[in-house]
C-alpha positions as CSV (number, residue, x, y, z in Angstrom):
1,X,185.0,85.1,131.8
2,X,187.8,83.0,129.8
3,X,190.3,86.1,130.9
4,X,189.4,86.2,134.4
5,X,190.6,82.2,134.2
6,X,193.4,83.2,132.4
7,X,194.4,86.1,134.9
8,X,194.1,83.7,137.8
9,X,195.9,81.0,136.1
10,X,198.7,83.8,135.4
11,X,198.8,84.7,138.9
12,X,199.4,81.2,140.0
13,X,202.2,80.5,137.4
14,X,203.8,84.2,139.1
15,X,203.6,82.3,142.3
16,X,205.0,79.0,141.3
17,X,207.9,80.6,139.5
18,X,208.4,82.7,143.1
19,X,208.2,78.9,144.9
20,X,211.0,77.9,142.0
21,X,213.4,80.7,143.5
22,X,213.0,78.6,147.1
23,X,214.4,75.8,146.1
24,X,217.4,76.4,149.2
25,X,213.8,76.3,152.1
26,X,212.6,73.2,150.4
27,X,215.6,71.3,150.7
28,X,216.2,72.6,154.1
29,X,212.9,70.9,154.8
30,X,213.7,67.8,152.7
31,X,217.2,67.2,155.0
32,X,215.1,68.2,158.4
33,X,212.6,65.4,157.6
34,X,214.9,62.4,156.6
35,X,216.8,63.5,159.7
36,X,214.2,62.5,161.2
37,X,212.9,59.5,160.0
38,X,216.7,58.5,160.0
39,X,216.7,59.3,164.0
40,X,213.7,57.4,164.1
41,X,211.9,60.3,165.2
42,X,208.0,61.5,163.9
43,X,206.7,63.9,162.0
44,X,203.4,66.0,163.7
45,X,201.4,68.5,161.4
46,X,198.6,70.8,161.7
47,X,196.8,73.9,160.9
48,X,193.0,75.1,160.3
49,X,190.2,74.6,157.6
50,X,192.5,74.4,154.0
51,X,195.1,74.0,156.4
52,X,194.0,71.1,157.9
53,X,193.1,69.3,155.3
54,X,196.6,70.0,153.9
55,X,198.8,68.7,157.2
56,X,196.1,65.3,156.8
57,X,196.9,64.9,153.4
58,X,200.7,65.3,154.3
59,X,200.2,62.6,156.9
60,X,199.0,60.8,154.5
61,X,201.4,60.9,152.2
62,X,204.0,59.8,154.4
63,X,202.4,57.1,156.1
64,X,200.8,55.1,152.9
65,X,203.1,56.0,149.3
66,X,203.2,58.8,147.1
67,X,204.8,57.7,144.1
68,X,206.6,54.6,145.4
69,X,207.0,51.7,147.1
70,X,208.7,52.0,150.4
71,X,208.4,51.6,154.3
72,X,205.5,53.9,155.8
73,X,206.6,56.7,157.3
74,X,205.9,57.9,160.8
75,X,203.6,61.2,160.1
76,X,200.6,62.4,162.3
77,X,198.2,64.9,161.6
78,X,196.7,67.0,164.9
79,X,193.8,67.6,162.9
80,X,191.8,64.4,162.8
81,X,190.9,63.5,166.3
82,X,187.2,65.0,167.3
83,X,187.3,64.1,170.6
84,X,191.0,65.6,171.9
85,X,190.1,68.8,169.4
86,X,186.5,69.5,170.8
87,X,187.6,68.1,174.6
88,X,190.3,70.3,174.9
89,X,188.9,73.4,173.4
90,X,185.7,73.1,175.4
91,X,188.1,72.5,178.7
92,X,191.1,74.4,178.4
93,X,190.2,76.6,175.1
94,X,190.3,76.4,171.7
95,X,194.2,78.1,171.3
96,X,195.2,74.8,173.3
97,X,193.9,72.4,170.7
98,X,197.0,71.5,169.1
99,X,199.8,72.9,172.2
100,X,198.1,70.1,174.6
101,X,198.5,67.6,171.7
102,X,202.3,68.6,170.9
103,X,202.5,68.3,175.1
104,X,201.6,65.1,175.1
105,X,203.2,63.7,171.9
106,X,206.7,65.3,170.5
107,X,209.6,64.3,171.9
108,X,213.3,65.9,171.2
109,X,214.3,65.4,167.6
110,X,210.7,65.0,166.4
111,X,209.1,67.9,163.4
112,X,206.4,70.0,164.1
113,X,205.0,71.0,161.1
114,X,202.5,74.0,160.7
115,X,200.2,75.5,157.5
116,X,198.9,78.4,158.2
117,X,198.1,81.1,155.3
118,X,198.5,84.7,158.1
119,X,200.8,82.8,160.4
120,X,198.9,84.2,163.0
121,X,196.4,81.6,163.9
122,X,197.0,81.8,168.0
123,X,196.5,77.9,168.7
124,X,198.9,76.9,165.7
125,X,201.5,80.0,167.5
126,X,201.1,78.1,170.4
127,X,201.4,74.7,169.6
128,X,204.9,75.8,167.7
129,X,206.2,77.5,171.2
130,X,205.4,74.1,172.9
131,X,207.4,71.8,170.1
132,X,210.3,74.6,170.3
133,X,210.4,74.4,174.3
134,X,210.5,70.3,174.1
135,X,213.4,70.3,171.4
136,X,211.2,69.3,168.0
137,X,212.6,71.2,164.8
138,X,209.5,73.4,163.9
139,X,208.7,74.1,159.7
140,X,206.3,76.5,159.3
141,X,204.5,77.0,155.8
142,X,202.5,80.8,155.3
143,X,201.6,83.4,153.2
144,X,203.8,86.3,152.2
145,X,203.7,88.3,155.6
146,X,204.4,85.4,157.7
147,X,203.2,86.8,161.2
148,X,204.8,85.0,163.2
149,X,206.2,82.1,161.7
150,X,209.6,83.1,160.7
151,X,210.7,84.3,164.5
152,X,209.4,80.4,165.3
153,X,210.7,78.3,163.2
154,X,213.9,76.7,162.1
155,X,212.7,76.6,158.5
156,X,209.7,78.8,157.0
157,X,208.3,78.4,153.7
158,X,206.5,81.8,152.3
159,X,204.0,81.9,149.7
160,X,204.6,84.6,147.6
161,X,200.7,85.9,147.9
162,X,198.6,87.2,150.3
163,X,195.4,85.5,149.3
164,X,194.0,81.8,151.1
165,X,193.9,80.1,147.3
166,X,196.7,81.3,146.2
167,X,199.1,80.5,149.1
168,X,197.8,77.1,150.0
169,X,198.2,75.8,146.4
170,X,201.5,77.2,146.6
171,X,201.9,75.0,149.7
172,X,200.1,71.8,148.2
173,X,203.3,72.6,145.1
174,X,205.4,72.2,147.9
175,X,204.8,69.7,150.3
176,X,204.1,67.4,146.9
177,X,207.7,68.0,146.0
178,X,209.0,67.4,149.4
179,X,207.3,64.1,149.8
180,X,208.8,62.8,146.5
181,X,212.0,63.7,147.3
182,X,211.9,62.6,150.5
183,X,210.2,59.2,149.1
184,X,212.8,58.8,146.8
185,X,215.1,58.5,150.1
186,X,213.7,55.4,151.4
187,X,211.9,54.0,148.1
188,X,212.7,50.1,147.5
């Protein structure tokens, strides 16, 4: 048993040392976010299940501290409101969950940001279309294969794996690293 632990924790170290070598994507997401914040623009994220949870705890992030005291941040999570999500997909269907939400919320200037392990997921595609058409700079975090997230957006992080564990804890590396930085920015 003790090797299958050390096996997987080997596997994630090979992914975090992959993550290391995108160090150029992850400050191209750093400079996209204070751009924005700087602009007095927001930040939107979403994705499903792990995904979810991640683009909340992102929000969350922003909005309250990570590491330091500073001004909250304007960051939203599409994930957290039961009554738009269930509303819209029983009415217009689920793949609109998320577009109608970017419809009615980005403006020019704003970041969509989207998890999603395939990059396939059809109401996250569609929901990054939307934020494209209206003029929000679109990040996009996925697995290896990418579907199609890197056609979509302006920056795309890839996980180095294929598998959902593996590929969101390279995205929970990530996003952790981007919200210090970014902190650091506007820390007092």
């Amino acid at each position: 048993m003790n090797s299958t632990f050390a096996d997987q924790i080997a596997e994630h170290v090979r992914c975090a040392e992959a993550l290391g070598r995108q160090a150029p994507t992850l400050a191209a997401v750093i400079e996209r976010l204070i751009a924005c914040f700087d602009a007095g623009g927001r930040v939107y994220l979403l994705g499903n299940g792990g995904s979810a949870a991640d683009a909340q705890h992102i929000a969350a992030e922003l909005v309250g501290r990570f590491k330091r005291d500073r001004r909250p941040l304007p960051a939203v999570a599409l994930t957290t409101d039961t009554s738009i999500l269930t509303a819209v997909a029983n009415d217009l269907g689920a793949e609109r969950c998320f577009s109608r939400q970017v419809e009615a919320l980005v403006r020019a200037g704003d970041v969509v940001w989207a998890l999603s392990v395939s990059g396939t997921s059809p109401n996250v595609i569609r929901a990054l279309r939307s934020a494209k058409a209206l003029g929000a700079c679109v990040i996009g975090f996925t697995g290896r294969g990418g579907g199609d997230f890197p056609s979509i957006c302006d920056v795309c992080l890839r996980a180095e794996h294929d598998a959902s564990d593996r590929v969101q804890e390279m995205h929970q590396l990530a996003y952790h690293l981007i919200c210090e930085t970014v902190e650091r920015r506007y820390a007092s």
